[in-house]
MDTraj code that builds the backbone (N, CA, C; nanometers):
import mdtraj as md
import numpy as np

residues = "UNK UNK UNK UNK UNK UNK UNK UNK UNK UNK UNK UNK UNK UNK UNK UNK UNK UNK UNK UNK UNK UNK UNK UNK UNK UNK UNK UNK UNK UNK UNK UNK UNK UNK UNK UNK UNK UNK UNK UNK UNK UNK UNK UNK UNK UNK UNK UNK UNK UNK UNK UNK UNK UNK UNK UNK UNK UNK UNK UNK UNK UNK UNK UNK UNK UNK UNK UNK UNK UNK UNK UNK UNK UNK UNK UNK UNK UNK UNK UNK UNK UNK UNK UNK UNK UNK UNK UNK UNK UNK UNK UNK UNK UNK UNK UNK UNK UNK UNK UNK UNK UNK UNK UNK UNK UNK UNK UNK UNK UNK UNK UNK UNK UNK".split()
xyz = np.array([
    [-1.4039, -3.4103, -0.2807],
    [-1.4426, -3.3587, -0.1514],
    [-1.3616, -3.2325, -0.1264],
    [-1.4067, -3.1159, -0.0446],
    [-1.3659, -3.0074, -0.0652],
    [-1.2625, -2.9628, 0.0918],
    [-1.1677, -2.9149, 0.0511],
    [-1.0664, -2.9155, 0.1533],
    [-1.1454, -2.9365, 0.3111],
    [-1.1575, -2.8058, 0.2950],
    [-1.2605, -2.8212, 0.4836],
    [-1.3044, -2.8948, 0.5185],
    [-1.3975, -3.0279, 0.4671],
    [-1.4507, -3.1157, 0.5155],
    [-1.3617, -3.2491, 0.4886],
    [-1.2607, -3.2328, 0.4496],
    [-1.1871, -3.2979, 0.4414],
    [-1.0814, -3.3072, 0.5765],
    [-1.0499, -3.1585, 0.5925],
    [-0.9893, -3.1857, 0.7203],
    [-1.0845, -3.1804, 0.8548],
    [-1.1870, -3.1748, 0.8565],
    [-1.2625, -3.1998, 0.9483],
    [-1.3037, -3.3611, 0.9771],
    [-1.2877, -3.4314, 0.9130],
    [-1.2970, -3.5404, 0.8457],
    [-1.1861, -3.5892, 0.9748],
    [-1.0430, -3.5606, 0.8799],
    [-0.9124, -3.6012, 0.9580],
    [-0.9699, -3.5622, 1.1395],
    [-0.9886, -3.4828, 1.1603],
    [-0.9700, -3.4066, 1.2825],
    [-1.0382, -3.5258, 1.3614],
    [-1.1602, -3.5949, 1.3200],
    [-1.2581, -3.6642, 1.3848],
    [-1.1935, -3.8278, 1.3517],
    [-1.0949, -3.8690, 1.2963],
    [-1.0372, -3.9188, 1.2472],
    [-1.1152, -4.0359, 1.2085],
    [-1.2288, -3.9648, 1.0860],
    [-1.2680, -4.0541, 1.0594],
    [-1.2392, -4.0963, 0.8933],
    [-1.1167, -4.0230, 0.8802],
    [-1.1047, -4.0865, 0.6906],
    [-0.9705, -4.1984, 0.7478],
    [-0.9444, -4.2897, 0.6836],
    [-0.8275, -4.3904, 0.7491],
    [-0.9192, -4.5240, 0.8142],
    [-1.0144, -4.4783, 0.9178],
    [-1.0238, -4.5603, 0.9885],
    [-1.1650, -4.5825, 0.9099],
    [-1.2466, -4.5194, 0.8264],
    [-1.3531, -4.5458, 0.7455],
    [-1.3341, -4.4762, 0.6187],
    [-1.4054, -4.5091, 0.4685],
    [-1.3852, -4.4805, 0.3636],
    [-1.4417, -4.3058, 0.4111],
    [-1.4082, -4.2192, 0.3042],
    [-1.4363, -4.0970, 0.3317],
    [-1.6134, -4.1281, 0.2971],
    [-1.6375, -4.1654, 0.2364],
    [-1.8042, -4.1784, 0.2271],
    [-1.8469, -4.2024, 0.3417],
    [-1.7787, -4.2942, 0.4118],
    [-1.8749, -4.3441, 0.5445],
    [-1.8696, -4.2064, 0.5958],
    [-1.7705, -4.1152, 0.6270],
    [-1.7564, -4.0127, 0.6993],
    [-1.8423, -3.9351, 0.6628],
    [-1.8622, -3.8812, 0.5400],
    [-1.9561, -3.8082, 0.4734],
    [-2.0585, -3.8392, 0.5429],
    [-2.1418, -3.9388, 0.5323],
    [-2.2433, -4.0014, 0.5782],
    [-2.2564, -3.9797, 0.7433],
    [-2.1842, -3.9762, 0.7869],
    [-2.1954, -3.9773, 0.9564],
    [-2.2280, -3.8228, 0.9533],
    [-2.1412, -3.7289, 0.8973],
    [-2.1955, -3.5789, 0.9217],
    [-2.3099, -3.5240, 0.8543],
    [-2.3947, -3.6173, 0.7223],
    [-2.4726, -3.5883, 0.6957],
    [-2.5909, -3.6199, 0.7858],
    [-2.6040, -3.7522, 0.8344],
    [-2.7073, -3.7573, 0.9562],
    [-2.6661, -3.7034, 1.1091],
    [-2.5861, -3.6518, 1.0826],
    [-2.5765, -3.5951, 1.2764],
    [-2.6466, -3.4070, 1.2066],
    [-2.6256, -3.3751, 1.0980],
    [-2.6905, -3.2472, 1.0442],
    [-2.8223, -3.3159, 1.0439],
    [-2.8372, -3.3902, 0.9555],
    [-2.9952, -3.4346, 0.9742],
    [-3.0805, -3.4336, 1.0670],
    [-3.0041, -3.4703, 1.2281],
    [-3.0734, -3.5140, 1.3021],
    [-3.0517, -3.4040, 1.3954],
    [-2.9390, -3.3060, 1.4115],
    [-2.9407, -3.1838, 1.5162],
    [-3.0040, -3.0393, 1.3861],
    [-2.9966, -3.0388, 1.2775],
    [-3.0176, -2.9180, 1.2308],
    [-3.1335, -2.9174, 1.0718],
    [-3.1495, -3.0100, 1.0173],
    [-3.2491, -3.0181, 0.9326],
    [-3.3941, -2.9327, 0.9490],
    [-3.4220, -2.9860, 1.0674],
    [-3.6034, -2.9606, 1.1068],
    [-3.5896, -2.8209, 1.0910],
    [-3.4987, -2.7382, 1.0738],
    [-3.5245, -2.5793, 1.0563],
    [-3.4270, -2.5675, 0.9630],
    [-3.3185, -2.5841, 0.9271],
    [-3.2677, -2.5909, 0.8291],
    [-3.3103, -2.5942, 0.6934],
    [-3.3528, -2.7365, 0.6951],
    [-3.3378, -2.8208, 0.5714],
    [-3.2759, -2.8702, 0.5426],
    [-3.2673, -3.0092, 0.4713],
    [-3.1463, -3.1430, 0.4285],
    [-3.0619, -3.0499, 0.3229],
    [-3.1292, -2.9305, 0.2832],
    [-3.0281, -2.9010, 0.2199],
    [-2.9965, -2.7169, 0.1946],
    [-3.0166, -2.7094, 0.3519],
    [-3.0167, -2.5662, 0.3803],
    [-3.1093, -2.4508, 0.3532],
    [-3.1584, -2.4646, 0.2776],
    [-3.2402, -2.3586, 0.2257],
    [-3.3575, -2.2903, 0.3642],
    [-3.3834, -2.3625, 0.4395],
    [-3.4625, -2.3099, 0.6007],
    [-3.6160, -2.3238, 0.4930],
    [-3.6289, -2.4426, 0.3583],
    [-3.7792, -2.4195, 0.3187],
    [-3.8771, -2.4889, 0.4384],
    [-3.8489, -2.5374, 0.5328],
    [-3.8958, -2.6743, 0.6067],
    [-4.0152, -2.5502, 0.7028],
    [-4.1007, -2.6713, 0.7307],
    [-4.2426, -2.5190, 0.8017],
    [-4.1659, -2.4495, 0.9327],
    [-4.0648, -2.4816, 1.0378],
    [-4.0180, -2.4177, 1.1235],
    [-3.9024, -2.3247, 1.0701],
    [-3.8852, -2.3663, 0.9687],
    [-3.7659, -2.2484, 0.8814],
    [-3.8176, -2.1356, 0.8343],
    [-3.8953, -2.1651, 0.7585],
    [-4.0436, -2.0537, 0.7330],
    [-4.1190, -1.9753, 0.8423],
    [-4.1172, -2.0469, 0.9089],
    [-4.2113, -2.0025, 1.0600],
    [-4.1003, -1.8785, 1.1240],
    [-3.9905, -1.9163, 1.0982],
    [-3.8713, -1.8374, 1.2146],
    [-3.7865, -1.7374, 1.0803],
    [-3.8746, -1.7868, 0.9622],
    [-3.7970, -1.6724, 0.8288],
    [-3.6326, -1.6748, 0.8465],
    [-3.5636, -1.8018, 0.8565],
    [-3.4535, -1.8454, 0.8697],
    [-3.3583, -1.8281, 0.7543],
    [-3.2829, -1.8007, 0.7008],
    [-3.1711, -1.7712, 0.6013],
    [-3.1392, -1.8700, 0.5334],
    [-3.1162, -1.8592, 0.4426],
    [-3.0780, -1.9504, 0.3202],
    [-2.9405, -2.0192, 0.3578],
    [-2.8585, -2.1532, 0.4049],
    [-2.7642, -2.1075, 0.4114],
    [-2.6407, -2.1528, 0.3025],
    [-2.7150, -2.1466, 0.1841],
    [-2.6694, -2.1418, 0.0430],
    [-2.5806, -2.0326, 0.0016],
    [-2.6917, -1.8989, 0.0653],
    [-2.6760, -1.7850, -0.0045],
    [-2.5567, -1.7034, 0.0372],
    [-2.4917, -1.6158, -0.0432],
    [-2.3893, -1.5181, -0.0350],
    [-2.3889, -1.4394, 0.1252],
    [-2.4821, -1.4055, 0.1504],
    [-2.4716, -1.3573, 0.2403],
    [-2.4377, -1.4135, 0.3998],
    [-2.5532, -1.5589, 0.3815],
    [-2.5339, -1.6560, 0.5373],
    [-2.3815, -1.6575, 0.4907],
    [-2.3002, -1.7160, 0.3586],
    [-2.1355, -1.7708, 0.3809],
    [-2.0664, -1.6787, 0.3974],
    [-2.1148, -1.5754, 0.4377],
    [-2.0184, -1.4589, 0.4563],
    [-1.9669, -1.4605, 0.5928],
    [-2.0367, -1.5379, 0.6894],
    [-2.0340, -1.5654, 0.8123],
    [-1.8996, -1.6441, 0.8497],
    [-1.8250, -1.5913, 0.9760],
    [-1.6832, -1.6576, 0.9788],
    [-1.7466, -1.8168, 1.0208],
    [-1.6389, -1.9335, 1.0149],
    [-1.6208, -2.0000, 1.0765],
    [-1.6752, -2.0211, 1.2416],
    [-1.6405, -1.9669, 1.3483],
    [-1.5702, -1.9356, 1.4121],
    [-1.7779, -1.8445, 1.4678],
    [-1.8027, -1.7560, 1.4024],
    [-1.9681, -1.7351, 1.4219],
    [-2.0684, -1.8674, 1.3985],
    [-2.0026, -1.9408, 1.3162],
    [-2.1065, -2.0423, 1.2816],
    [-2.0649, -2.1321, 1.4072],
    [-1.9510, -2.1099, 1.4433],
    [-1.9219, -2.2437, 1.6002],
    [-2.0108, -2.2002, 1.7026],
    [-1.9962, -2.0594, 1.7089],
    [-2.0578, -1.9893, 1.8292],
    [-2.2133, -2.0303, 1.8563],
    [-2.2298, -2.0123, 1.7140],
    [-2.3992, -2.0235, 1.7056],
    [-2.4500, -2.1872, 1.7645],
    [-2.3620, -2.2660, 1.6476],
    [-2.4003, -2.4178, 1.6947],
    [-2.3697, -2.4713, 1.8525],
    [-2.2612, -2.3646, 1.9159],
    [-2.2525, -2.4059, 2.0205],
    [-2.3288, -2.3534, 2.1465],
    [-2.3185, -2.2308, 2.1282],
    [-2.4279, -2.1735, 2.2262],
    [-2.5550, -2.1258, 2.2296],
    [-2.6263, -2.1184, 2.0622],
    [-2.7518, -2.1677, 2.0494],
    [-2.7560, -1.9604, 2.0171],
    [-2.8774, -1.9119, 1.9829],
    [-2.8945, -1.8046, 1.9610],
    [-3.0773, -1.7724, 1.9826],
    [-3.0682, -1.6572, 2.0438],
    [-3.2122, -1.5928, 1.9816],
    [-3.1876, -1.4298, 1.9734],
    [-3.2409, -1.4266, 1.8378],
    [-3.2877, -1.2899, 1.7500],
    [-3.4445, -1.2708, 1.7377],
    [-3.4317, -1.1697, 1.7064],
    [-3.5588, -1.1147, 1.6390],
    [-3.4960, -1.0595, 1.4864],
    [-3.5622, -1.0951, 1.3616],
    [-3.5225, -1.0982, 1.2673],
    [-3.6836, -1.0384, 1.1788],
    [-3.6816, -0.9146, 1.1287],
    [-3.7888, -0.9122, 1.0404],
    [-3.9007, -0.9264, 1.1309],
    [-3.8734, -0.8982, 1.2301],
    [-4.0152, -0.9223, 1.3321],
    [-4.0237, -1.0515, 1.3857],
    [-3.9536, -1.1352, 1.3339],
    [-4.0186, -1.2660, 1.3864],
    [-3.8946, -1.3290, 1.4451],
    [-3.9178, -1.4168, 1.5972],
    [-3.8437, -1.4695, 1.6872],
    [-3.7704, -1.5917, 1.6027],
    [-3.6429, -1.5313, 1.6313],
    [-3.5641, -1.6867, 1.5828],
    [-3.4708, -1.7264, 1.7067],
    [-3.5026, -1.8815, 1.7181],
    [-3.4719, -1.9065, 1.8607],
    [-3.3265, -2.0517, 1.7854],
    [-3.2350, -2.0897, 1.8164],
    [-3.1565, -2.1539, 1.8272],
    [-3.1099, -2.2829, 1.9444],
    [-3.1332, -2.3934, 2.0131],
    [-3.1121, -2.3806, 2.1127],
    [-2.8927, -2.4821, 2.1151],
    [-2.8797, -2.4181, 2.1791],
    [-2.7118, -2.4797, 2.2246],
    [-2.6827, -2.5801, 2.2069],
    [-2.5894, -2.6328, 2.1573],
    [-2.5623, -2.7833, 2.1418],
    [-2.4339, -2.8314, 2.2260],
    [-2.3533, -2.6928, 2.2947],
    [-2.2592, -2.7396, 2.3201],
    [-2.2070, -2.8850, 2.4308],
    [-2.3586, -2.9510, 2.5166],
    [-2.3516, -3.0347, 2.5668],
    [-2.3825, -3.1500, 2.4410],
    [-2.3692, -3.1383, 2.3642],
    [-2.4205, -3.2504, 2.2832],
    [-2.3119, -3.2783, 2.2254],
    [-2.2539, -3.1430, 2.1614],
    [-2.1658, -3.1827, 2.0219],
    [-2.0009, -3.1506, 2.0928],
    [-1.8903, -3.2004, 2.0384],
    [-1.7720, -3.1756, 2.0647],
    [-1.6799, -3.1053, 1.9317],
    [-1.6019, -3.0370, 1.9479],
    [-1.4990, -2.9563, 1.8835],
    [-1.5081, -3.0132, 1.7660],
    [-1.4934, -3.1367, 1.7312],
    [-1.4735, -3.1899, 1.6131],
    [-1.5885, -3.2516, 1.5323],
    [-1.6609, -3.2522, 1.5890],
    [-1.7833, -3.2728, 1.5518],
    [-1.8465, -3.1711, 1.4881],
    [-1.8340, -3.0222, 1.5740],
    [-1.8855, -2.8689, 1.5291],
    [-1.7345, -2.8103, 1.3788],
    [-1.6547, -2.8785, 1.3907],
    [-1.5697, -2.8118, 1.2682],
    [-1.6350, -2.9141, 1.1609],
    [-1.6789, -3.0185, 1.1851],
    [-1.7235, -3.1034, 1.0487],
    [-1.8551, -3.0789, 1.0205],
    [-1.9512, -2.9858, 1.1127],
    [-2.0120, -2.9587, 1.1024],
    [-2.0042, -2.8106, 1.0016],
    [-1.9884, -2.7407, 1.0403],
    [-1.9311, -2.6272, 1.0113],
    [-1.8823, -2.6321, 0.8224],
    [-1.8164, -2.7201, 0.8068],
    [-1.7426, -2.7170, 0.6624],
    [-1.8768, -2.8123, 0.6287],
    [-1.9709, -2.8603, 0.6668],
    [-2.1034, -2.9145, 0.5773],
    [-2.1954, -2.8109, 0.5361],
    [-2.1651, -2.7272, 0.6149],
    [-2.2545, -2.5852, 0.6494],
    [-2.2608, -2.5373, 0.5001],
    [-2.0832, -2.5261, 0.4829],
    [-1.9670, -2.4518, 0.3856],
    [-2.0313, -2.5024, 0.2416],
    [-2.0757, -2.6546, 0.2866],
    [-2.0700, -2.7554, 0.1268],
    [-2.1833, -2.6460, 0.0367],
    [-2.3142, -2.6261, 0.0824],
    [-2.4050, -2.5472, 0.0659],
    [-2.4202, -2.3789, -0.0241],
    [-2.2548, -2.3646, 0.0215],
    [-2.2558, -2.2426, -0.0756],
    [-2.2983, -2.2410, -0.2081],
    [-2.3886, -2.1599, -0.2870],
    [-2.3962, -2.1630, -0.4512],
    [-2.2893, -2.1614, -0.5187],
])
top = md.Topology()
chain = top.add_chain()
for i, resn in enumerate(residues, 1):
    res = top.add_residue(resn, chain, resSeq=i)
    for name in ("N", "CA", "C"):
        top.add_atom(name, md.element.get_by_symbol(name[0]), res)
traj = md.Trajectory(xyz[None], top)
């Protein structure tokens, strides 16, 4: 397991009090269930609203070029662009998700790099 999600892990304190798999598992379905449908389970934005909104890879060199810290912003206060012509809308999570939740989020983001 790769540092960042490791200490994101700690932060939520969920390695100790569950095997790190279970933890794994908890941030893979809270991505599943707040960011997939445009995403993708495994980033790529192939999913028809990812396509629809011509959403970024977030595999690729360029989305990980993105700080930390932009990727909080985004998950937390939601975004809309116009990108290539076409509306990309985001909406806020910050009533949903908490600090530690968005850094374990964040380093799942990370896992995705090529």
């Amino acid at each position: 397991m790769k540092r960042a999600l490791m200490s994101s892990l700690l932060v939520l304190g969920l390695v100790g009090a569950f095997s790190a798999e279970a933890a794994d598992k908890k941030i893979e379905r809270l991505f599943n269930s707040k960011c997939s449908a445009c995403h993708g389970k495994d980033g790529k934005a192939q999913t028809e609203k990812g396509k629809k909104m011509a959403m970024r890879d977030m595999a690729s060199a360029e989305f990980q070029k993105g700080t930390d810290e932009e990727f909080k912003k985004a998950i937390l206060e939601g975004m809309k662009k116009e990108e290539k012509g076409v509306k990309q809308e985001m909406d806020p999570f910050k009533d949903e998700l908490k600090g530690p939740e968005v850094d374990a989020l964040v380093a799942y983001c990370r896992e995705f790099k090529k």
